[in-house]
C-alpha positions in Angstrom: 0.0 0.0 0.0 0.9 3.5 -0.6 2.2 5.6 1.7 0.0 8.5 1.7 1.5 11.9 0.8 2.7 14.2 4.4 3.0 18.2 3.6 5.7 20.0 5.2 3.5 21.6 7.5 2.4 18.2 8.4 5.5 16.7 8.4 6.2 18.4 11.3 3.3 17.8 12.9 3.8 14.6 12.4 7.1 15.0 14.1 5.4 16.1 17.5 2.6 13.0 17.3 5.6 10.6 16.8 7.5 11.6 19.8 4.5 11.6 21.7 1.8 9.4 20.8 -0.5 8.2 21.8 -1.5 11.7 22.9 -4.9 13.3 23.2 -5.7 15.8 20.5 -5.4 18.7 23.4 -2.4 17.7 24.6 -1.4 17.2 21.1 -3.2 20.7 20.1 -1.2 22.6 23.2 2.4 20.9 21.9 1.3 22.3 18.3 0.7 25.6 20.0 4.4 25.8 21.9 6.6 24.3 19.1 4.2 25.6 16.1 2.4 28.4 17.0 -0.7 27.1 15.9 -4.2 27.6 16.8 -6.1 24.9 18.4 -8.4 25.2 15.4 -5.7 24.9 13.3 -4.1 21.8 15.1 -7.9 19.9 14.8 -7.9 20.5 10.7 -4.8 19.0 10.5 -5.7 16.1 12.5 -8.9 15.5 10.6 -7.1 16.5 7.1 -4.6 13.8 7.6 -7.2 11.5 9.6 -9.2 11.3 5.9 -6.1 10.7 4.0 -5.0 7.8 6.6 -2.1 9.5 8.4 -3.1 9.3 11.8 -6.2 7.9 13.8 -8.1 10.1 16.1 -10.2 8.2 18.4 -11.8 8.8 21.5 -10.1 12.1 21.2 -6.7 10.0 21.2 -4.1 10.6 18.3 -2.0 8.1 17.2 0.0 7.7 13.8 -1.1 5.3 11.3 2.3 5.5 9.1 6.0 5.7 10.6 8.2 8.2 10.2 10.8 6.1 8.4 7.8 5.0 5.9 7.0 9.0 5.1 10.6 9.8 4.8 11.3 6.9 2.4 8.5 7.6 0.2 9.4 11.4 0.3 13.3 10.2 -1.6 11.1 8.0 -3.8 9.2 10.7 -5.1 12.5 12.8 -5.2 14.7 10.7 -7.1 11.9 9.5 -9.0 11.1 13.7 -10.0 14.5 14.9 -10.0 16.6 12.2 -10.9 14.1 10.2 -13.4 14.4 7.4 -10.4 18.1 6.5 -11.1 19.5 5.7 -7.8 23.0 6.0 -8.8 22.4 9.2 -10.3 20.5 10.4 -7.0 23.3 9.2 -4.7 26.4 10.4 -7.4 24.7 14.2 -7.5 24.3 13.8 -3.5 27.9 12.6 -2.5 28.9 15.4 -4.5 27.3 18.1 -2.7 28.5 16.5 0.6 31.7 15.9 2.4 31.2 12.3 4.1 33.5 11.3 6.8 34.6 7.7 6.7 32.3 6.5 8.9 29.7 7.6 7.3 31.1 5.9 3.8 31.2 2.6 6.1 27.8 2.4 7.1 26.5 3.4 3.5 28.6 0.5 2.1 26.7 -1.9 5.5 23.1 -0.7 4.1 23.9 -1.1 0.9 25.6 -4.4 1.5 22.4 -5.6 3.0 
């Protein structure tokens, strides 16, 4: 099954149910409120926005996250190589080890993943 598509905005919503949940939506609306600066109105859209689209579950007034963070950030390269790289891999990965200075270390566990 798809993963269904998380906005930015969203994203970091999502961010704040993850390292809470399960949380009630006015917990969860009071933690948007300190680390977003949004309205409780504006908290309760989101919820029901991503609610319909099956990102999270709100029941009983209790939010909890129907898709992980690791499944939203992994469709989120898919759609990026697949956009800017016409979903070459290689191509994604050459035009990113460009950009960036890795450290050995980090050249050791990309060769682990890849090795798995």
């Amino acid at each position: 099954m798809a993963v269904p598509k998380v906005f930015e905005s969203e994203y970091r919503f999502c961010q704040i149910l993850w390292e809470n949940e399960p949380i009630s939506s006015r917990e969860l609306s009071e933690l948007c409120k300190e680390q977003l600066g949004w309205s409780k109105t504006t908290t309760y859209t989101v919820i029901k926005r991503l609610s319909d689209r099956g990102v999270v579950k709100n029941e009983k007034t209790i939010v909890t996250s129907l898709v992980s963070k690791e499944d939203v950030q992994a469709s989120e390269i898919d759609e990026l190589v697949e956009k800017k790289f016409g979903g070459s891999v290689p191509a994604f990965i050459a035009a990113f080890a460009k950009t960036k200075k890795l450290s050995e270390k980090e050249i050791e566990e990309i060769r682990r993943i890849i090795g798995e």
